[in-house]
RODO-2510 file (C-alpha; in nm, 4 decimals, decimal comma):
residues 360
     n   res          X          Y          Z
     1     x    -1,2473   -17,2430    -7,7803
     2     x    -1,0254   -16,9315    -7,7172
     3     x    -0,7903   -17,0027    -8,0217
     4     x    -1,0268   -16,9761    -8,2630
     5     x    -1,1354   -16,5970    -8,1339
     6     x    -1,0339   -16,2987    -8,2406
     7     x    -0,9989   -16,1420    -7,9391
     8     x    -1,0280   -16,3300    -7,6226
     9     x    -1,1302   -16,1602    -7,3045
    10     x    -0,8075   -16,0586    -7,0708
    11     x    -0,9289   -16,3366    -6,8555
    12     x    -0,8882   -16,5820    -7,1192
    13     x    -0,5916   -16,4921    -7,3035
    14     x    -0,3919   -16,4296    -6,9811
    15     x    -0,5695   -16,6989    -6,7706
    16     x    -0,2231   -16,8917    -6,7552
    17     x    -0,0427   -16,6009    -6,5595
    18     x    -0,3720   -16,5264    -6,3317
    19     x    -0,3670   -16,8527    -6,1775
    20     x     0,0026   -16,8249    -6,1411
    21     x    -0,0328   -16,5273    -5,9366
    22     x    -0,3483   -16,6837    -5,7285
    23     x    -0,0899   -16,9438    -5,6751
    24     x     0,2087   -16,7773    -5,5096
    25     x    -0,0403   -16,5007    -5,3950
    26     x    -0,0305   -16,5156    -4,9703
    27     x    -0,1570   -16,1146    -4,8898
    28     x    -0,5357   -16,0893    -4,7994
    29     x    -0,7804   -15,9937    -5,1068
    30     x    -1,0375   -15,7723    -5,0280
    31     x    -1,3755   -15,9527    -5,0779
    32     x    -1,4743   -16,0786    -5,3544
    33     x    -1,1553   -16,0458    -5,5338
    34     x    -0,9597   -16,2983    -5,6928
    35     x    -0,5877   -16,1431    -5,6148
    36     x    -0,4883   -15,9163    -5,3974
    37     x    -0,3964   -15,5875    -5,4419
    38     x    -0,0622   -15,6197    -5,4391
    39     x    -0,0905   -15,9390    -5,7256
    40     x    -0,3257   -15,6868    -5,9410
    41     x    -0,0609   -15,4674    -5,9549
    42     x     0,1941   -15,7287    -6,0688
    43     x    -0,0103   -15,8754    -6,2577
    44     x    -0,0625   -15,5733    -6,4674
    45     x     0,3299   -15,4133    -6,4679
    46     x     0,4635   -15,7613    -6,4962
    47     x     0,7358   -15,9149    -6,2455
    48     x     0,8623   -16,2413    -6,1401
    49     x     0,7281   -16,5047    -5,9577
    50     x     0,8747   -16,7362    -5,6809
    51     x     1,0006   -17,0154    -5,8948
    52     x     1,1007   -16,7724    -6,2045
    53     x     0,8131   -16,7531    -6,3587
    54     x     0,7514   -16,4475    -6,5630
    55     x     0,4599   -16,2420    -6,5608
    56     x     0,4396   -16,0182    -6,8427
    57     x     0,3532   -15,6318    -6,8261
    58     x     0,0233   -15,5423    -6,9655
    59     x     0,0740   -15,1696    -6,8662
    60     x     0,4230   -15,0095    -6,9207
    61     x     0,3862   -14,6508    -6,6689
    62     x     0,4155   -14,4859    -6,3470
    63     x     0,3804   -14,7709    -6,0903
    64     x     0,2061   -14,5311    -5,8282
    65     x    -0,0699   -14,5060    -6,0641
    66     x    -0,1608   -14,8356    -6,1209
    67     x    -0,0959   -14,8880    -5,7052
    68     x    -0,3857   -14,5611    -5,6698
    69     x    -0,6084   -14,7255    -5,9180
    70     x    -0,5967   -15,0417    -5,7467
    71     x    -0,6085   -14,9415    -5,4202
    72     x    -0,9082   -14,7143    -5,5072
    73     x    -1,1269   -15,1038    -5,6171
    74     x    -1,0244   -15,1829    -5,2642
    75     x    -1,2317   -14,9055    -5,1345
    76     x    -1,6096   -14,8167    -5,1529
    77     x    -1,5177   -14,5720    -5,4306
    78     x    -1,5422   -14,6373    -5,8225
    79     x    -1,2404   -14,5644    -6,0667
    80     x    -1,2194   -14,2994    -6,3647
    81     x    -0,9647   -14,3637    -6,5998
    82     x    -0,9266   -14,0215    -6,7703
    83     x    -0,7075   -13,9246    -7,0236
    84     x    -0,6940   -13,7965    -7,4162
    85     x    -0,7289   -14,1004    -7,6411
    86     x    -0,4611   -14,3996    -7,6783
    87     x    -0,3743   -14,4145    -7,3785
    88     x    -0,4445   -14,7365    -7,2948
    89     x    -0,7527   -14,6841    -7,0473
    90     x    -0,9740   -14,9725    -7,1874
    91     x    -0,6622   -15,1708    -7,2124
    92     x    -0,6194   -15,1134    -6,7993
    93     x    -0,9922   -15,1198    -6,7493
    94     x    -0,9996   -15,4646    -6,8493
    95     x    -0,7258   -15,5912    -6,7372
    96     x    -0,8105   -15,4827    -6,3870
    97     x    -1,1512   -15,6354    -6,3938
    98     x    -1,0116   -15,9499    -6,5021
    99     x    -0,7679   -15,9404    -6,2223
   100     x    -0,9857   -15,8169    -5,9514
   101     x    -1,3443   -16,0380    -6,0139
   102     x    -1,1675   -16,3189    -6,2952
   103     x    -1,4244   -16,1413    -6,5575
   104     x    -1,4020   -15,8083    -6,7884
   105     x    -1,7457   -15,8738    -7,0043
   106     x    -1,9830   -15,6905    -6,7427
   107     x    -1,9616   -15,3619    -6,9660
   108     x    -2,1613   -15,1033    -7,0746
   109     x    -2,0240   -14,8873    -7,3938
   110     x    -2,1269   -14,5429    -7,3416
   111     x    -2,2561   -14,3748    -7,6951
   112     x    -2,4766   -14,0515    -7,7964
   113     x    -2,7432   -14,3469    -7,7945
   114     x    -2,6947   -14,5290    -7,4904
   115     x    -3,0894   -14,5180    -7,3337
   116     x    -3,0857   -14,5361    -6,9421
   117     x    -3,2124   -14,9086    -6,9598
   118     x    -2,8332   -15,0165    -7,0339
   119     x    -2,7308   -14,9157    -6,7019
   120     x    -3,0511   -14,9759    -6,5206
   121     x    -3,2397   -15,2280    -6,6170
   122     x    -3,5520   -15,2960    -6,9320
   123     x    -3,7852   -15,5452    -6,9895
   124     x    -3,8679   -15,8627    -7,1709
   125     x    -4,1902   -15,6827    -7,3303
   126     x    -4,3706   -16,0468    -7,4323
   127     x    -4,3351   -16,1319    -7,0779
   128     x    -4,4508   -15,7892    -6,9484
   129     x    -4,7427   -15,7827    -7,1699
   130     x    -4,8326   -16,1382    -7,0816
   131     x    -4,7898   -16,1393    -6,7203
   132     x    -4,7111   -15,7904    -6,6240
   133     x    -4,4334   -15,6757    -6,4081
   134     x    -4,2546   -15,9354    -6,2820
   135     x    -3,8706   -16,0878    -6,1721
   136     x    -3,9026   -16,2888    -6,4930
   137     x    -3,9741   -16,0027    -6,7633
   138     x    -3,6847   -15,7963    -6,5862
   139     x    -3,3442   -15,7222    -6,8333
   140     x    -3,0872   -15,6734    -6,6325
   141     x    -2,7876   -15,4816    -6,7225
   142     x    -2,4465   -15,5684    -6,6917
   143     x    -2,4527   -15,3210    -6,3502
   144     x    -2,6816   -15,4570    -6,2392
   145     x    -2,5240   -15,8011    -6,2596
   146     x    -2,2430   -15,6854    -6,1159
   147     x    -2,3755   -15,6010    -5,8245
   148     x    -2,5657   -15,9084    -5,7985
   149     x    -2,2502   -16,0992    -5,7979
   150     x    -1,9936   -15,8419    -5,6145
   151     x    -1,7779   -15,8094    -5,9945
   152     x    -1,6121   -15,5371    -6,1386
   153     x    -1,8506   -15,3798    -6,4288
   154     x    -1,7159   -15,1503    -6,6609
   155     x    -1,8776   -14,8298    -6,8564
   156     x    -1,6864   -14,7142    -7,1600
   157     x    -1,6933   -14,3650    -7,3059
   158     x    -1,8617   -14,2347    -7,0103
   159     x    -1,8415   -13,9083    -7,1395
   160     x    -2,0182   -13,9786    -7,4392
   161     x    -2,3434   -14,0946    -7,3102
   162     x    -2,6260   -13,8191    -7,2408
   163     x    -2,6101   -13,6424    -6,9099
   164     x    -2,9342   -13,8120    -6,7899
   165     x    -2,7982   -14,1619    -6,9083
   166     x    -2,4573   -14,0195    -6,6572
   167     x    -2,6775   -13,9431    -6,3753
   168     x    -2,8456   -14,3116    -6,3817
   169     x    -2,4836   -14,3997    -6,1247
   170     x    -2,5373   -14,1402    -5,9090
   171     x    -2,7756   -14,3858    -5,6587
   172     x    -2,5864   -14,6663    -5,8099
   173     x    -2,2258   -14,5304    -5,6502
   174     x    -2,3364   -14,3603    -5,3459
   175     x    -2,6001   -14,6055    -5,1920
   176     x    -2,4890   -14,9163    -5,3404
   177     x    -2,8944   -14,9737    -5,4608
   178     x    -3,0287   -14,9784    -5,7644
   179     x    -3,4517   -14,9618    -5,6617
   180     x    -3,6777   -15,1481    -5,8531
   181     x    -3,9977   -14,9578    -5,8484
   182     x    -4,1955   -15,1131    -6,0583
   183     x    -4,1390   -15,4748    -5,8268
   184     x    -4,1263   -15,2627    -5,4858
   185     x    -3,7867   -15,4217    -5,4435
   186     x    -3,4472   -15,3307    -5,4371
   187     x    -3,1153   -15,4686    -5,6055
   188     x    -2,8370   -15,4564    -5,3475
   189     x    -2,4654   -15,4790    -5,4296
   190     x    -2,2891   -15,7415    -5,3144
   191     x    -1,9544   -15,7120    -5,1602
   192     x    -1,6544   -15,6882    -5,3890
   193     x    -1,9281   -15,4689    -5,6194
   194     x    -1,7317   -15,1421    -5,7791
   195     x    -1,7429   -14,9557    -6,0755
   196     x    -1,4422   -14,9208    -6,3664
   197     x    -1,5529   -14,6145    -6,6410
   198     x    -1,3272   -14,4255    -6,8702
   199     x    -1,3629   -14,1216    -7,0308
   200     x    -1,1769   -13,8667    -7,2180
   201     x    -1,2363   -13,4604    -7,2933
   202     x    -1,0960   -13,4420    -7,6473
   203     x    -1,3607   -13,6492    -7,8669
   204     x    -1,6303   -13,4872    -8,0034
   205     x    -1,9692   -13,5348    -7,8991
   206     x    -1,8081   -13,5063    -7,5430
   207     x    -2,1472   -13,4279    -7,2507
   208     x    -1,9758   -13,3015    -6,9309
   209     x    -1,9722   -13,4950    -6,6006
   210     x    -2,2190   -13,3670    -6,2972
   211     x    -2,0060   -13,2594    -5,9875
   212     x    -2,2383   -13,4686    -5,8468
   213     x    -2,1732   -13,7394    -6,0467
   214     x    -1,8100   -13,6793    -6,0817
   215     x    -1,7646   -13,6706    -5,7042
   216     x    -1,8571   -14,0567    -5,7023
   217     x    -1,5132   -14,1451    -5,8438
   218     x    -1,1922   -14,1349    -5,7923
   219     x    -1,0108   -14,0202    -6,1143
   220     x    -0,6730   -14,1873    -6,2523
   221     x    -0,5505   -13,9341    -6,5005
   222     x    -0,3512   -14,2076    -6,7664
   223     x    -0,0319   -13,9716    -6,9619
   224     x     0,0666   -14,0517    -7,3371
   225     x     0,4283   -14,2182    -7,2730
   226     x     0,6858   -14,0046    -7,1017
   227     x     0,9701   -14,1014    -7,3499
   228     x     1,0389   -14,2498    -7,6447
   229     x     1,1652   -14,5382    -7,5613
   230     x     0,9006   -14,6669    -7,3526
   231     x     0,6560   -14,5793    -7,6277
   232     x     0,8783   -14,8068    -7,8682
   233     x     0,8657   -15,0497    -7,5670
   234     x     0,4992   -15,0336    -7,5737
   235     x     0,4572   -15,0711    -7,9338
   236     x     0,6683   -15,3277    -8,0005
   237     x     0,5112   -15,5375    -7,7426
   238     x     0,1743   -15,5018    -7,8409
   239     x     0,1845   -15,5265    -8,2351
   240     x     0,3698   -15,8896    -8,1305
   241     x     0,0465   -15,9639    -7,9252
   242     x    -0,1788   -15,8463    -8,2449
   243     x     0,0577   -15,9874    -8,5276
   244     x    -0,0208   -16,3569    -8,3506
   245     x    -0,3821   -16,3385    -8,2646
   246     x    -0,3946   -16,2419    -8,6317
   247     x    -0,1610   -16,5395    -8,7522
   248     x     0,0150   -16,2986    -8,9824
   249     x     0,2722   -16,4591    -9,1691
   250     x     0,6169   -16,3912    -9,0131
   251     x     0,7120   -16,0799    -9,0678
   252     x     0,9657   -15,9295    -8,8135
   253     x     0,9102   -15,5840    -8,6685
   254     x     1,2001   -15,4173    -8,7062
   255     x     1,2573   -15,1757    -8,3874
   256     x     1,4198   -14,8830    -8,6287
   257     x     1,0518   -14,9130    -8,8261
   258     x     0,9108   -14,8454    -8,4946
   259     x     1,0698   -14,6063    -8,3654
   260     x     1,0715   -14,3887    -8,6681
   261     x     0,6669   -14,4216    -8,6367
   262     x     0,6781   -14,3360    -8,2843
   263     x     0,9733   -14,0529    -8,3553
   264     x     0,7093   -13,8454    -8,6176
   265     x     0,4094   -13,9362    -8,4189
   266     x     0,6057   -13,7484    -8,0880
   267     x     0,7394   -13,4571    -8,3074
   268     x     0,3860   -13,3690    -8,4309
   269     x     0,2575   -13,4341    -8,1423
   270     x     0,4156   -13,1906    -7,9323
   271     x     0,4671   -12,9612    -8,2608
   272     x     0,8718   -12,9293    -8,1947
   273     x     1,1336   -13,2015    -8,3681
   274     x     1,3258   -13,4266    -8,0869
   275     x     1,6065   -13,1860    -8,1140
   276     x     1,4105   -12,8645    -8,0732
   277     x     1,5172   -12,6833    -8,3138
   278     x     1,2568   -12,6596    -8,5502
   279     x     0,8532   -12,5789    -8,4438
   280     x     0,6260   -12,7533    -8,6281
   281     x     0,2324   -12,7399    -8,6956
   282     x    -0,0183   -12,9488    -8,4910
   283     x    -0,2266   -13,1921    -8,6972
   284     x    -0,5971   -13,2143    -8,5223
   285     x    -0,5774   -13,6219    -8,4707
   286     x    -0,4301   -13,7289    -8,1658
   287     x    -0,1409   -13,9457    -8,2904
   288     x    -0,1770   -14,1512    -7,9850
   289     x     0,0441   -14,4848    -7,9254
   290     x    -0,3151   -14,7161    -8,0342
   291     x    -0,2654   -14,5109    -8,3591
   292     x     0,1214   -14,6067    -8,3636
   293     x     0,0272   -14,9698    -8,3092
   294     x    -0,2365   -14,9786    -8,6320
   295     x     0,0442   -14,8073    -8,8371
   296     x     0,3046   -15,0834    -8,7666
   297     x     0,0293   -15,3704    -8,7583
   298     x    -0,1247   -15,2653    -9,1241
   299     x     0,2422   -15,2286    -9,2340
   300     x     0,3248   -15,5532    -9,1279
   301     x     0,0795   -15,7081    -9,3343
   302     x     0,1708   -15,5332    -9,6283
   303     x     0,5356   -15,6209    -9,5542
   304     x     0,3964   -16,0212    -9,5259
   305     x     0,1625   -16,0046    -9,8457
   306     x     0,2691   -15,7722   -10,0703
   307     x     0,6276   -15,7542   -10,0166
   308     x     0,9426   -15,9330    -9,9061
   309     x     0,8606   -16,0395    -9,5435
   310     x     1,0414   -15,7447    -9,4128
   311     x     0,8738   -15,4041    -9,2514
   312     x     1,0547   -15,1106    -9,4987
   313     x     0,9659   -14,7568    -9,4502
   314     x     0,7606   -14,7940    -9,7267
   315     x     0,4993   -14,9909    -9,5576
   316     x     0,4470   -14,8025    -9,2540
   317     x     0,4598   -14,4698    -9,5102
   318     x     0,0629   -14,5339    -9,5872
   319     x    -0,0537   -14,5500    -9,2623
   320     x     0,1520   -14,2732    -9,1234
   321     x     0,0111   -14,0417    -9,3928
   322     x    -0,3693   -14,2018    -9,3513
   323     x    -0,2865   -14,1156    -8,9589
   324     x    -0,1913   -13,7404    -8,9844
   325     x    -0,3945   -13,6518    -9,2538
   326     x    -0,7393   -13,6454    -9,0759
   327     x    -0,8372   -13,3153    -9,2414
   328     x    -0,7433   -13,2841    -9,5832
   329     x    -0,7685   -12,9051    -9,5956
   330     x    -0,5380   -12,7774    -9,2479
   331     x    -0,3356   -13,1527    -9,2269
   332     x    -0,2121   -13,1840    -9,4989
   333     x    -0,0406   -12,8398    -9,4707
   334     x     0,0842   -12,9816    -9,1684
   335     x     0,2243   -13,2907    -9,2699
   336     x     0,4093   -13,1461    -9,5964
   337     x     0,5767   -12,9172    -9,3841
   338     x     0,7567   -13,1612    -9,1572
   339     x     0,8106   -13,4099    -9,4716
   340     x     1,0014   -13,1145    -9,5858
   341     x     1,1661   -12,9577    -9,3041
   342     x     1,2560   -13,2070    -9,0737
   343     x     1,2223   -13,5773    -9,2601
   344     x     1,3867   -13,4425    -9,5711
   345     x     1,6807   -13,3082    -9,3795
   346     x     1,7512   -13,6770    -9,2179
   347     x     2,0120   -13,8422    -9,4168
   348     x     1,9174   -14,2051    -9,2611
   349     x     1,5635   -14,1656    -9,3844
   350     x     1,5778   -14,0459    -9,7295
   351     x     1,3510   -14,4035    -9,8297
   352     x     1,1063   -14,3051    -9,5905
   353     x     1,1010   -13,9472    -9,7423
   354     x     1,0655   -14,0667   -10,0897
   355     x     0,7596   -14,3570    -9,9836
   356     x     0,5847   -14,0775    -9,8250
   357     x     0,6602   -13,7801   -10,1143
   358     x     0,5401   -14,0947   -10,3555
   359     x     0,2062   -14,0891   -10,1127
   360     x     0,1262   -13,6813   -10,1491
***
């Protein structure tokens, strides 16, 4: 049962508004695909339906980008979702294989240990020694059962598995074959087969895609938010999604709570305050909107257990302090100076100030 899971696949918590769109969804789907294109797309900026039904954004961006991405599963070409971290490209990885094949589990989470057999395929050794190489003792991987069935399979972190591990897609991407040596056989990809991976450049432990490699994609660059506001937007939605699969106790969200998180998050991001005036340091996390959404979750919860049901800046203090202050030595440099030179000089947040001096 979904309700008693943490976190239900895409296809499962949003299977109400996927069979909507199938529904009301007339366009031709490429094959294999649940929707069409144009229905992927809705379904993942939101819109409404014949009838007035509402289908709720999952992604809130540039529209062309989500129309390139999709568009780019309609061709023979697999996507790259590329961008620095928080930025939502698991979040859109998963929601378009839900959308496209009506199943987002066929993934492979790319690590310094990831061994070639997770992409390729291993083997049931009891099997193997027992009756040597055979259909039976074969493991397949989640690729490889994607292209079985012509579904969307994902690869995580792309960038973090070994260059050799990388390489394992070349054949994969460009022939559509994954050989079998060992059988003298073959796996071909079905039709409605692609290939969703992510990656990002500023993690550490980051191996460099081939051009080779790299050439097999088509890349979907994903920004941070363009303004505030949408950030806010994005926030707000998604700690409501989080604060009910968690069943915390009522605790409302207050949208000035948020924005102030998302206000000092931008400022030190960019290392200027929203007026300009004042240039700032540059902590070495990423302060990305995912980190903006833990703040205001794990302040929620303190706000529902520990205090009076309402989010106060002194619940969100602790986690914006835990969120800048990755280094201890350079960070927390940073973050005193902007406590002092910008918060301290904002009249309407002098509790904030005084939760977060209270914190140093």
């Amino acid at each position: 049962m979904t309700d008693a899971v943490l976190r239900p696949h895409a296809e499962q918590a949003f299977a109400a508004e996927l069979a909507l769109l199938a529904e009301h969804d007339e366009r031709p789907r490429p094959p294999g695909w649940k929707l069409s294109p144009r229905a992927v797309t809705t379904y993942l900026l939101g819109g409404e339906l014949p009838g007035g039904a509402e289908i709720t954004p999952k992604y809130i961006g540039p529209r062309r980008l989500m129309e390139v991405a999709v568009a780019t599963l309609a061709t023979d070409r697999a996507l790259l979702l590329l961008g620095v971290p928080g930025t939502a490209k698991t979040w859109v990885a998963e929601h378009l294989a839900a959308a496209v094949s009506g199943d987002s589990t066929l993934l492979v989470q790319g690590t310094a240990g990831t061994a070639e057999e997770a992409v390729r395929y291993g083997w049931n050794y009891a099997r193997l020694l027992a009756e040597g190489p055979s259909t039976a003792a074969l493991v397949e991987s989640p690729l490889v059962r994607a292209m079985r069935r012509g579904a969307v399979a994902r690869v995580e972190e792309l960038t973090r598995m070994p260059t050799d591990v990388q390489d394992t897609l070349i054949t994969i991407l460009s022939e559509k074959t994954l050989p079998v040596p060992e059988l003298n056989t073959e796996v071909q990809a079905r039709r409605g087969f692609t290939v969703i991976a992510t990656a990002n450049d500023r993690d550490r432990g980051v191996n460099e895609l081939s051009s080779a490699l790299r050439r097999r994609f088509n890349t979907v660059v994903l920004p941070l938010p363009e303004t505030a506001e949408a950030e806010v937007e994005i926030v707000a939605r998604r700690v409501g999604q989080l604060g009910a699969a968690l069943e915390l106790p009522e605790a409302p969200a207050g949208l000035a709570e948020i924005r102030r998180v998302v206000t000092v998050f931008r400022e030190l991001r960019s290392g200027t305050s929203a007026d300009g005036r004042t240039k700032l340091k540059t902590p070495s996390g990423t302060l990305s909107t995912a980190e903006a959404i833990s703040v205001v979750t794990g302040g929620l919860a303190l706000a529902a257990h520990f205090g009076d049901g309402v989010l106060r800046p002194a619940d969100v203090a602790a986690g914006i302090v835990g969120a800048v202050v990755q280094d201890p030595s350079a960070d927390a440099v940073a973050w005193q100076e902007y406590l002092e030179t910008v918060v301290r000089e904002r009249p309407e947040w002098n509790d904030f100030y005084r939760a977060c001096r209270d914190l140093s």
